[in-house]
Backbone as a ProteinNet text record, in pm:
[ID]
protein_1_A
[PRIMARY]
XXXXXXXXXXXXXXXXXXXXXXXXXXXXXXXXXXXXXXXXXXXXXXXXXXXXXXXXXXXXXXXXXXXXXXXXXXXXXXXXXXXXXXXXXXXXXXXXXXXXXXXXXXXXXXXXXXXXXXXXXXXXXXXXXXXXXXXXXXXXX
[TERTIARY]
14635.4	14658	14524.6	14473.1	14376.6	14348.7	14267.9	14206.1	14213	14292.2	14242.9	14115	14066.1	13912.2	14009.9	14091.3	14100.1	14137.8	14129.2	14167.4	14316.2	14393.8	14538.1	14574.1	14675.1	14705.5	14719.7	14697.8	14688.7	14813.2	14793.7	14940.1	15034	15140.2	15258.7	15227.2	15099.2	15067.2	14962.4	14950.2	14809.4	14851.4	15031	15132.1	15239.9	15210.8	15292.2	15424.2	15450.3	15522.9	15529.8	15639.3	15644	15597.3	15639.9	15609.5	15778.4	15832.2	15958.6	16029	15934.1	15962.5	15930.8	16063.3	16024.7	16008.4	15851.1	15772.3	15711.7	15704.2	15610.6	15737.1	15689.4	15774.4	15746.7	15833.9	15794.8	15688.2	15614.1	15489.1	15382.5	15385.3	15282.5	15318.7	15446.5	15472.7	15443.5	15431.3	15445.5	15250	15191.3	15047.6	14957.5	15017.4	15011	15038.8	15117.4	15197	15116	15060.3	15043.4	15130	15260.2	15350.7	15377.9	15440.7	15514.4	15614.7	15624.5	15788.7	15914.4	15895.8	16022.3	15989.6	15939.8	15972.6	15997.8	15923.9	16029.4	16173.6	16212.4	16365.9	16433.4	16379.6	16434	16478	16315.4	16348.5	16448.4	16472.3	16542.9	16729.2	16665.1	16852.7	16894.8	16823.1	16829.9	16828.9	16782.4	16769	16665.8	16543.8	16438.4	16357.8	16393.3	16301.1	16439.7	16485	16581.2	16489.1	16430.1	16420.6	16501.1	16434.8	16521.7	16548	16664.4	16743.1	16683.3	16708.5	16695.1	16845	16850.4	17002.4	17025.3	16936.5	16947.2	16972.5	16870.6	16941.8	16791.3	16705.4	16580.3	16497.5	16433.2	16403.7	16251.5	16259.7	16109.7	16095.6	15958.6	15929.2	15873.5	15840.5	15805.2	15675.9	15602.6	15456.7	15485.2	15636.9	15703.2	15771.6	15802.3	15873	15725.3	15637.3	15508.4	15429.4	15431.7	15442.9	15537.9	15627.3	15729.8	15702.7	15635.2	15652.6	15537.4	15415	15296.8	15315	15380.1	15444.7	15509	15641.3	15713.1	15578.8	15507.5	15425.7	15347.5	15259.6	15168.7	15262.1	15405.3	15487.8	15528	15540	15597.6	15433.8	15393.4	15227.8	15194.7	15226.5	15277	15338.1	15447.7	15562.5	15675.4	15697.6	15829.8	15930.1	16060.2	16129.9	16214.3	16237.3	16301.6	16369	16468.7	16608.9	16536.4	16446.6	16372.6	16300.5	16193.4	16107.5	16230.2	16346.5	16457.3	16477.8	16512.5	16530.5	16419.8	16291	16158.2	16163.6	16175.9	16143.2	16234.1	16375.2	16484.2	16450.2	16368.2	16342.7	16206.2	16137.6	16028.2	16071.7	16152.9	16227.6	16269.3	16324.1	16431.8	16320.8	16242.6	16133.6	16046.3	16018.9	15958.5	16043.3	16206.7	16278.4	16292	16314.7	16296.1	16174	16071.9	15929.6	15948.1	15993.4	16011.5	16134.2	16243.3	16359.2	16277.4	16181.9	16089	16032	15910.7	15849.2	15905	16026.3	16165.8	16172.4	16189.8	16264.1	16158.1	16033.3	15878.5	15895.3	15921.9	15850.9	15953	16109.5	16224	16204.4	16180.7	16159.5	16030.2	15913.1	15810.1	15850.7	15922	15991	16078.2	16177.7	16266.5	16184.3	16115.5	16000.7	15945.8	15861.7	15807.2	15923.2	16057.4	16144.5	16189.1	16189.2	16204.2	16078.7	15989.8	15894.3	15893	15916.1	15906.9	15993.7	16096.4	16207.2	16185.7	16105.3	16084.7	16078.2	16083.9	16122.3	15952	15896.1	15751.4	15729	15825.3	15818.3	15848.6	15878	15876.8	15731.5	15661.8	15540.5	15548.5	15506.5	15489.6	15357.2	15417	15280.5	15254.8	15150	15091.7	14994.4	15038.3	14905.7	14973.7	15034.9	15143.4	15271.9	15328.5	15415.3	15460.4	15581.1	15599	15701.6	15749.2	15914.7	15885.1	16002.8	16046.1	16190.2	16142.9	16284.7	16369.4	16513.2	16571.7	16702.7	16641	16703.4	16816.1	16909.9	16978.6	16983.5	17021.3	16966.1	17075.2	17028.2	17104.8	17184.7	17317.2	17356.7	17404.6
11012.6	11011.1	11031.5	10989.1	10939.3	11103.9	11105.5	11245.7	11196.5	11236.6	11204.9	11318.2	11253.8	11323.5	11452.6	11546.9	11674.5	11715.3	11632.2	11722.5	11725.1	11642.8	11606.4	11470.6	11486.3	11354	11192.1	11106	11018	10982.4	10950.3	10948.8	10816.3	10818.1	10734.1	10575.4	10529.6	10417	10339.4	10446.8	10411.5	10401.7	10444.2	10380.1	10299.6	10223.9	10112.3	10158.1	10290.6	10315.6	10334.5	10321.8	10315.9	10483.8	10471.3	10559.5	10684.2	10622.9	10657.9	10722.3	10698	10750.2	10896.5	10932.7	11120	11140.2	11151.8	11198.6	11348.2	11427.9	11569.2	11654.9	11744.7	11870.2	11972.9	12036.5	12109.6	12202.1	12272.3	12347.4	12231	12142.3	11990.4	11970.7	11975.1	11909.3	12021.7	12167.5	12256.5	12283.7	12236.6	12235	12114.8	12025	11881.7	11917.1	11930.8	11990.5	12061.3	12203.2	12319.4	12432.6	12434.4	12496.3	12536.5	12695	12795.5	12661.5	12698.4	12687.2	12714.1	12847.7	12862.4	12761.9	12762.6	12710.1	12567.2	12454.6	12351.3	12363.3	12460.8	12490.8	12502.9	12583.2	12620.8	12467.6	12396.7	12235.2	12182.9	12169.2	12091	12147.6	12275.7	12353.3	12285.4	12239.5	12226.5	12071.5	12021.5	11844.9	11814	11912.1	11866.8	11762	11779.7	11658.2	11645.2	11561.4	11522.4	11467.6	11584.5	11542.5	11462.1	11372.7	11345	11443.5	11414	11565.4	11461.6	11553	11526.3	11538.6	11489.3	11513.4	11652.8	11762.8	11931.1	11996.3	11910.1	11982.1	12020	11926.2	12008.6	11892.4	11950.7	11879	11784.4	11626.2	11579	11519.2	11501.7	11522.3	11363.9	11271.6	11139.9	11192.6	11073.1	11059.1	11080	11012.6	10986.7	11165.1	11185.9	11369.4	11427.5	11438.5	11510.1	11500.2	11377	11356.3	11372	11365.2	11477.7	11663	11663.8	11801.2	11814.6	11771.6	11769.9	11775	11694.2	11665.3	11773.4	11862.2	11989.3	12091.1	12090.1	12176.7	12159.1	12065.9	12047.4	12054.6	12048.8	12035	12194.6	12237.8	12405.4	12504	12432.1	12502.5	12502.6	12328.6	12348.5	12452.5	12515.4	12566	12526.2	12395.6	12351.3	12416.7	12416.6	12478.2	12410.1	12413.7	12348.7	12256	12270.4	12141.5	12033.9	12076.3	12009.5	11892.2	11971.4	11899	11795.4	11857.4	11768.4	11636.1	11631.5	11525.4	11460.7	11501.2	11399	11316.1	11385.1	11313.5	11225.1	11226.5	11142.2	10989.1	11030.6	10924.2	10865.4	10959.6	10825.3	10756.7	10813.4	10713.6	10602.2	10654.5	10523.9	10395.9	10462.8	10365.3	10283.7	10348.3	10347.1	10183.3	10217.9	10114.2	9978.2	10036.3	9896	9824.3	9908.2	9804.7	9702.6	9743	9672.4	9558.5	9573	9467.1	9428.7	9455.5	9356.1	9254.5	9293.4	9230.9	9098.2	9134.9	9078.5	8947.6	8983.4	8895.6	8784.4	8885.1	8739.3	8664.1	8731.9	8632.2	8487.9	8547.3	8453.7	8358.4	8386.4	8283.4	8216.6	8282.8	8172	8062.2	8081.3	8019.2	7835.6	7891.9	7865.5	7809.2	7857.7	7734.1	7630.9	7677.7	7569.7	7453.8	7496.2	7380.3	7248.1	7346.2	7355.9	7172.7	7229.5	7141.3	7043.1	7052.8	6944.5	6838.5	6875.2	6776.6	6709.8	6735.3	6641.3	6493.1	6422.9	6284.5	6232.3	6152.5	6070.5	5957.9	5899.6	5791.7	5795.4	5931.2	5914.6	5976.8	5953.3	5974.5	6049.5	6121.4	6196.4	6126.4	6106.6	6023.6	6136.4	6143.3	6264.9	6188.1	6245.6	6223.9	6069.9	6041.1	5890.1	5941.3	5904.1	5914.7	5767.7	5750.9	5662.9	5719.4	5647.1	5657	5578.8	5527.7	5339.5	5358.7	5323.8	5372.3	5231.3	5225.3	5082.7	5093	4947.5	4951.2	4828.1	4838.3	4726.6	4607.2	4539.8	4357.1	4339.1	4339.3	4330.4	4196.6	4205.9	4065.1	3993.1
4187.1	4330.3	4400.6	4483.6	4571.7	4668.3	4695.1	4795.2	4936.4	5004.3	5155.8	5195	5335.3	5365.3	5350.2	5401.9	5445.3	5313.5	5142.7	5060.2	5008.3	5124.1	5104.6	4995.5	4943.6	4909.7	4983.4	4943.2	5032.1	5090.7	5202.5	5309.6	5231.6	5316.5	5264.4	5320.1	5364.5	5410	5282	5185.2	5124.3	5007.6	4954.1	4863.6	4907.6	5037.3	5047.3	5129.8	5155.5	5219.9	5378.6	5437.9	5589.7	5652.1	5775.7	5862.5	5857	5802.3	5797.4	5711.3	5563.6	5459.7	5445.8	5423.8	5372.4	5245.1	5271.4	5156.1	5146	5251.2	5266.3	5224.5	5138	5139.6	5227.7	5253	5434.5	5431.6	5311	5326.3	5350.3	5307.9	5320.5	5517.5	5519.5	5653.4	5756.5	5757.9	5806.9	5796.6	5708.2	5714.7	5785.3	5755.6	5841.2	5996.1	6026	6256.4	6238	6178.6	6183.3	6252.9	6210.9	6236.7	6117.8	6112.9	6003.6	5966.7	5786.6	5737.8	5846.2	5840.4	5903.7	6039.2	6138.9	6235.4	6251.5	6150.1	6123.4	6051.7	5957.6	6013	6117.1	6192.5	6337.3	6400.3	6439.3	6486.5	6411.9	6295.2	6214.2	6250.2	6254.9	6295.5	6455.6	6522.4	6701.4	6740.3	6623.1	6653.2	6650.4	6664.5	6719.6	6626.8	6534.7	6408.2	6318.5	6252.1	6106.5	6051	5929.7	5785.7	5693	5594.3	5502.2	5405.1	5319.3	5198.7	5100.6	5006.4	4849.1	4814.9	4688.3	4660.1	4651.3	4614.6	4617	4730.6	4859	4976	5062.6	4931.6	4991.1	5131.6	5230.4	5338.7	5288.8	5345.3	5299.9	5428.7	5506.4	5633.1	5595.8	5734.6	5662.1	5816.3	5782.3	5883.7	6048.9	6083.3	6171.7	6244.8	6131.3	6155.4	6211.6	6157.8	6144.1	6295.2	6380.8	6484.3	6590.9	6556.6	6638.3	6638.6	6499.2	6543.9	6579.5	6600.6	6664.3	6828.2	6847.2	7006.6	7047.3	6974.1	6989.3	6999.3	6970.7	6932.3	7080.5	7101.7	7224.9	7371.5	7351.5	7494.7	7501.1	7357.4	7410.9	7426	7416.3	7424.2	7598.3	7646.7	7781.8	7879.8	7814	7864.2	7857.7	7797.4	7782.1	7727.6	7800.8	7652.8	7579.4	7465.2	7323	7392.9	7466.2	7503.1	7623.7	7680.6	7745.3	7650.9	7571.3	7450	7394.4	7338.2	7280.8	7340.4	7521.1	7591.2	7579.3	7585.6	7597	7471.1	7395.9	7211.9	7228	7282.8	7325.1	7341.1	7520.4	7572.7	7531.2	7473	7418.6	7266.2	7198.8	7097.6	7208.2	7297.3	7360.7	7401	7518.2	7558.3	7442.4	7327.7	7181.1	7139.3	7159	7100.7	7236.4	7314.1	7444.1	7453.4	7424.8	7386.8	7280	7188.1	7067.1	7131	7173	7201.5	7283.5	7425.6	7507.8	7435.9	7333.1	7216.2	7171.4	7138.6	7080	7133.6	7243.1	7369	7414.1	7422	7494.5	7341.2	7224.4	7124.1	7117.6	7111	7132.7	7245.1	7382.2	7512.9	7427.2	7429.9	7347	7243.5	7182.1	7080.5	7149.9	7252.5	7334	7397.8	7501.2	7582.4	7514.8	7346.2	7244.5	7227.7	7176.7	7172.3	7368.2	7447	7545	7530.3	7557.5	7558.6	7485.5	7346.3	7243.3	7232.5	7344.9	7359.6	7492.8	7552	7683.8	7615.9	7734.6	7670.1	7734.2	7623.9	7668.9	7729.4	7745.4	7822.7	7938.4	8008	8159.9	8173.3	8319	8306.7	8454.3	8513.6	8662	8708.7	8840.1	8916.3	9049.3	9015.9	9121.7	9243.4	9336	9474.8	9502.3	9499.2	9547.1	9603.4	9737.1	9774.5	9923.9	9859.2	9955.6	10026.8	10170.8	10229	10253.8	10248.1	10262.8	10345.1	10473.9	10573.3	10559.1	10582.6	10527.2	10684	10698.4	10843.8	10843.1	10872.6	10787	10873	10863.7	10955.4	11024	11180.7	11262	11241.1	11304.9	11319.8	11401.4
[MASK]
+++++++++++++++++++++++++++++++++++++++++++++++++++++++++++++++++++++++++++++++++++++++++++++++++++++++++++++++++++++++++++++++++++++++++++++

């Protein structure tokens, strides 16, 4: 296993794994935030982070947890308190996930405009800077 600079093992990006994967055992994850053991229990008892279990029961923190509790950590340092911090982590998951369906959506219309276009028909041609009216007066009789 590989040395990260601080001496740690190398993170879960540098074996192919996501941001998502719970890989830290909570003294790793609790040294990583720099928060006590116990007090990522506490978060974990309140909502504030979900660890993944082991089949034993035991908690593994992924890159993704570790930044949450970095965030719990800098908002109650603020003054925030816990159920407050709870709603924020809330809404920036939420905003977190509407960026991504935005993303979504320009890449789909891009897509949709490309077909959009490729089906215009070539043999009509637009004539620009020409305009006639041709008034039609019908013949007296």
């Amino acid at each position: 296993m590989a040395a990260g600079s601080a001496g740690h093992p190398a993170g879960p990006a540098a074996v192919g794994l996501g941001p998502d994967a719970p890989v830290y055992v909570i003294s790793v994850a609790a040294e990583l935030s720099g928060l006590h053991p116990q007090t990522l229990r506490q978060y974990d008892r309140l909502g504030l982070v979900t660890p993944g279990r082991t089949p034993g029961g035991g908690r593994r923190y992924s890159a993704r947890d570790i930044e949450h509790l970095r965030e719990v950590q800098r908002l109650t340092a603020m003054g925030v308190g816990l159920e407050a911090v709870k709603r924020v982590l809330e809404l920036e998951d939420q905003v977190a996930a509407l960026r991504a369906r935005v993303a979504e959506l320009e890449d789909e219309l891009a897509r949709t405009a490309d077909r959009v276009h490729a089906s215009y028909r070539r043999d009509l041609v637009p004539v620009r800077g020409q305009s006639s009216l041709v008034v039609w007066r019908p013949a007296r009789r």
